[in-house]
C-alpha positions as CSV (number, residue, x, y, z in Angstrom):
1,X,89.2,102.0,156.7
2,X,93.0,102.5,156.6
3,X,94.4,103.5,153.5
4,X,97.4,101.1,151.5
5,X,100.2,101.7,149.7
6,X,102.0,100.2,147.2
7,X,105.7,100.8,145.7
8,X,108.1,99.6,143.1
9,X,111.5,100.9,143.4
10,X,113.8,99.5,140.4
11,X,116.9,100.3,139.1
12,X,116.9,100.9,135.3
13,X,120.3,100.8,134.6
14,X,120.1,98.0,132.1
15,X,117.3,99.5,130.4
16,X,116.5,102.4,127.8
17,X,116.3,105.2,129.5
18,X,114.0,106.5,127.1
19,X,112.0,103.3,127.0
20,X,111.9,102.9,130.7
21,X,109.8,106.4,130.7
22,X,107.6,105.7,128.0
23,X,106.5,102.3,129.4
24,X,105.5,104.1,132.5
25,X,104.1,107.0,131.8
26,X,102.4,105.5,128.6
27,X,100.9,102.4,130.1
28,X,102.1,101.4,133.1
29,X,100.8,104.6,135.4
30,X,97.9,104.9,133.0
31,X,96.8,101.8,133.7
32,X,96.6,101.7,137.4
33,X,95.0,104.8,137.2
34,X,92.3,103.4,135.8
35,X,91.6,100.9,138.5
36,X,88.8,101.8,140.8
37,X,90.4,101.8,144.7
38,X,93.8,103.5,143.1
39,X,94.6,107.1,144.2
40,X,97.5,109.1,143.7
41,X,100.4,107.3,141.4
42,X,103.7,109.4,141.8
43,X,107.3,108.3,140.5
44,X,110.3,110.2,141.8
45,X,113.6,109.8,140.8
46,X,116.7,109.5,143.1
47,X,118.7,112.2,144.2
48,X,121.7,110.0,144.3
49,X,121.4,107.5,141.5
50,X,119.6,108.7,137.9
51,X,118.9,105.4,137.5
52,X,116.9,104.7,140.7
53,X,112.8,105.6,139.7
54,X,110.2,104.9,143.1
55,X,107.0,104.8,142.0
56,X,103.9,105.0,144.6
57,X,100.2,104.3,144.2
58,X,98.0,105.1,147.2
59,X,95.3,102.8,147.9
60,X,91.7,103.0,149.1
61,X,92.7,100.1,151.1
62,X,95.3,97.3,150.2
63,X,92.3,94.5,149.1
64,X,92.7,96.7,146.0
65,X,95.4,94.5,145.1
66,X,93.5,91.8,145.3
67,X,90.3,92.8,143.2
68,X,89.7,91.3,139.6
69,X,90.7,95.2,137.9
70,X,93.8,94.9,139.2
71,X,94.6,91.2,138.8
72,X,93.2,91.7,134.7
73,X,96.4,93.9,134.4
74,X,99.0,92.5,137.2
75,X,100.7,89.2,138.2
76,X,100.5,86.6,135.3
77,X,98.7,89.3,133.1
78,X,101.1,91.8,133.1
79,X,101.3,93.1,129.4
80,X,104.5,92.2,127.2
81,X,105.8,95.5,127.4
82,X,105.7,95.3,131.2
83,X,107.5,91.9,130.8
84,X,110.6,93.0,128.5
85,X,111.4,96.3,130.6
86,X,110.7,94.8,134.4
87,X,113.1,92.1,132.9
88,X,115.8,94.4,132.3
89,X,115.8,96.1,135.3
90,X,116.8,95.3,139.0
91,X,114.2,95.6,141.3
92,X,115.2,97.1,144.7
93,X,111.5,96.7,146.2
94,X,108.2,96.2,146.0
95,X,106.0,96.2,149.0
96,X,102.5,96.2,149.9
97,X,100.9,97.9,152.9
98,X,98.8,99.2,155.0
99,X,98.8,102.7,156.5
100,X,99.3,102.3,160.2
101,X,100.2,105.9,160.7
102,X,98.2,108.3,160.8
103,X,95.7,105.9,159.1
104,X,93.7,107.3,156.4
105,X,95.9,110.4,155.2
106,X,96.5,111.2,151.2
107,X,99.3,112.0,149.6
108,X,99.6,115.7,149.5
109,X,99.8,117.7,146.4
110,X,102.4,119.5,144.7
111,X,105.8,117.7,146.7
112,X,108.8,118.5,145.0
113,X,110.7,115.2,146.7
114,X,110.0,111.9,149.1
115,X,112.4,110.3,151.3
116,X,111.6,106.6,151.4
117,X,112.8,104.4,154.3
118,X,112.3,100.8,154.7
119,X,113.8,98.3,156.9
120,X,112.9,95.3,159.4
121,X,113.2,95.2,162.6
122,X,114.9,92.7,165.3
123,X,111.7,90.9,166.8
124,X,112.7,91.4,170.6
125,X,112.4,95.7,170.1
126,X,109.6,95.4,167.8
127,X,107.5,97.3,170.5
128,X,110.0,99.8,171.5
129,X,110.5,100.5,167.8
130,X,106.7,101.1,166.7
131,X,106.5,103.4,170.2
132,X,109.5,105.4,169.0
133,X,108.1,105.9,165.3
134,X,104.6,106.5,166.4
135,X,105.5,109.1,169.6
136,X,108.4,110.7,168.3
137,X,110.3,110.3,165.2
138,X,107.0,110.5,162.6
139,X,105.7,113.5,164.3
140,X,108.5,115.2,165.2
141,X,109.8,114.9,161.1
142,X,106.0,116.0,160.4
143,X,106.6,119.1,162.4
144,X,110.2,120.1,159.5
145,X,109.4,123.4,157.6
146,X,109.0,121.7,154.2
147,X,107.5,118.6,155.3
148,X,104.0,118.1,153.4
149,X,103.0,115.0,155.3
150,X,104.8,112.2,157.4
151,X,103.2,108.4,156.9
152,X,104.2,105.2,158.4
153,X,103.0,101.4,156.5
154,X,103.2,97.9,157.7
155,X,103.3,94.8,155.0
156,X,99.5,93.5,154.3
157,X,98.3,89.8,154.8
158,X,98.2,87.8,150.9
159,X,95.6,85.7,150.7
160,X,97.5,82.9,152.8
161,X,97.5,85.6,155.5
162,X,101.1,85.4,155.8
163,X,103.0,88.9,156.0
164,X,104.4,89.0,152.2
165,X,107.5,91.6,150.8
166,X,111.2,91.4,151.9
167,X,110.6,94.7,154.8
168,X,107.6,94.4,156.8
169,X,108.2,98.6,157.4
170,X,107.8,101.7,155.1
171,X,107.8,105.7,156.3
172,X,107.5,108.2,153.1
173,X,108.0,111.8,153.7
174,X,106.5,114.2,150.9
175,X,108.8,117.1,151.2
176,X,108.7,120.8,149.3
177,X,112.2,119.4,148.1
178,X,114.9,116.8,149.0
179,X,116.6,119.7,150.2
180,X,114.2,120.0,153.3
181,X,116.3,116.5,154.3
182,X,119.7,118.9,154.5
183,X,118.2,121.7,156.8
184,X,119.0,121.9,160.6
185,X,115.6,121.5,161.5
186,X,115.2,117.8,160.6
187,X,118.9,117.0,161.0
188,X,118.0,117.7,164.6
189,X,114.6,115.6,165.0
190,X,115.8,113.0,163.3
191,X,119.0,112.6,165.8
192,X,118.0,112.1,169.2
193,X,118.7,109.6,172.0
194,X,115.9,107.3,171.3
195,X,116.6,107.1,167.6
196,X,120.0,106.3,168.5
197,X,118.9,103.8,170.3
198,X,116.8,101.8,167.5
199,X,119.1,102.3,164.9
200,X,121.2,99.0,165.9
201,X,118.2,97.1,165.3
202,X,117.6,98.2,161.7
203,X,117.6,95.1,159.3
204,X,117.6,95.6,155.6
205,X,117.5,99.1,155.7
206,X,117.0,101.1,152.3
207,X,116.6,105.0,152.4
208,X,115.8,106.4,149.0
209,X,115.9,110.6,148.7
210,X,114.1,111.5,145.8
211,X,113.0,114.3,143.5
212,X,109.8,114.7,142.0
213,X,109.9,112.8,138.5
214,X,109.2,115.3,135.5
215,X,108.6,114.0,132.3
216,X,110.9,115.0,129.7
217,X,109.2,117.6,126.4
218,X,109.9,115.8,123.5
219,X,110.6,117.6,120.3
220,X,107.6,118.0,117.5
């Protein structure tokens, strides 16, 4: 069965920093972890802008969402802590998905960064696009000294069966480092003539570099 992912990107500008942290790590992380079908929960923080966190659960398959654990905890039932710090901050995505590249891979241990990319795609190059991620741009970005492992998601069916989630794509990179993004190696597979070719037909697209978060030692 293909593994799913899911990812909250916000912008806690607005928010305690501190307090932002401790409502993740404290609760909101813990408790997902404790939801049968959850794997990995990562949160990264943005190379570019402090106040950019990702976090990303892996998923035995994206009907987790859907099962009672995770509805006891999420969507009407989210806890008042979750409600006063979600409130203050902007979210810049959530998505749901499922892993349609290579299909059942984990996230790797021990990456120092992820480069998110998301984005939509103009309909009429919808085939050409998925061609070009599948047969050259995720493996040839897999093959960068320093990349960990290269996976591509698609947005899930909700229970209407409708496609739900403002980008219907997602391709995370676990990386040694951001820094693998700078080298000459992936500069140069991830700037050919094909991918110059889709680029034009990128809607909504949000790249997000990002550094391994590390939670702050507090003093005794």
């Amino acid at each position: 069965m293909a593994k799913g992912l899911l990812i909250a990107a916000f912008d806690f500008s607005n928010a305690q920093a501190d307090e932002f942290h401790d409502w993740y790590d404290l609760e909101h992380v813990p408790e997902r972890q404790a939801i049968p079908g959850f794997g990995a929960c990562e949160r990264w923080i943005s190379e570019d802008a402090p106040n950019v966190a990702i976090a990303t659960y892996d998923l035995d398959a994206l009907d987790v969402m859907h099962s009672e654990a995770y509805r006891a905890i999420a969507y009407d039932n989210l806890s008042v802590w979750s409600k006063r710090v979600t409130t203050m901050c902007d979210r810049l995505l959530r998505f749901e998905g499922t892993q349609i590249n290579p299909g059942d891979a984990e996230a790797p241990a021990g990456a120092g960064g992820l480069l998110l990319n998301t984005m939509n795609i103009a309909p009429e190059v919808e085939d050409d696009f998925n061609a070009w991620y599948d047969q050259e741009h995720l493996p040839a970005l897999a093959a960068v000294p320093g990349t960990l492992a290269a996976r591509r998601y698609r947005t899930g069916p909700n229970e209407l069966g409708d496609d739900e989630g403002s980008h219907r794509y997602v391709a995370i990179y676990h990386l040694t480092s951001p820094e693998v993004t700078w080298s000459e190696a992936w500069k140069t597979a991830a700037n050919t003539p094909w991918t110059e070719r889709m680029r034009p037909h990128f809607r909504d697209h949000l790249r997000i570099l990002t550094r391994a978060y590390v939670r702050a030692e507090t003093a005794p």
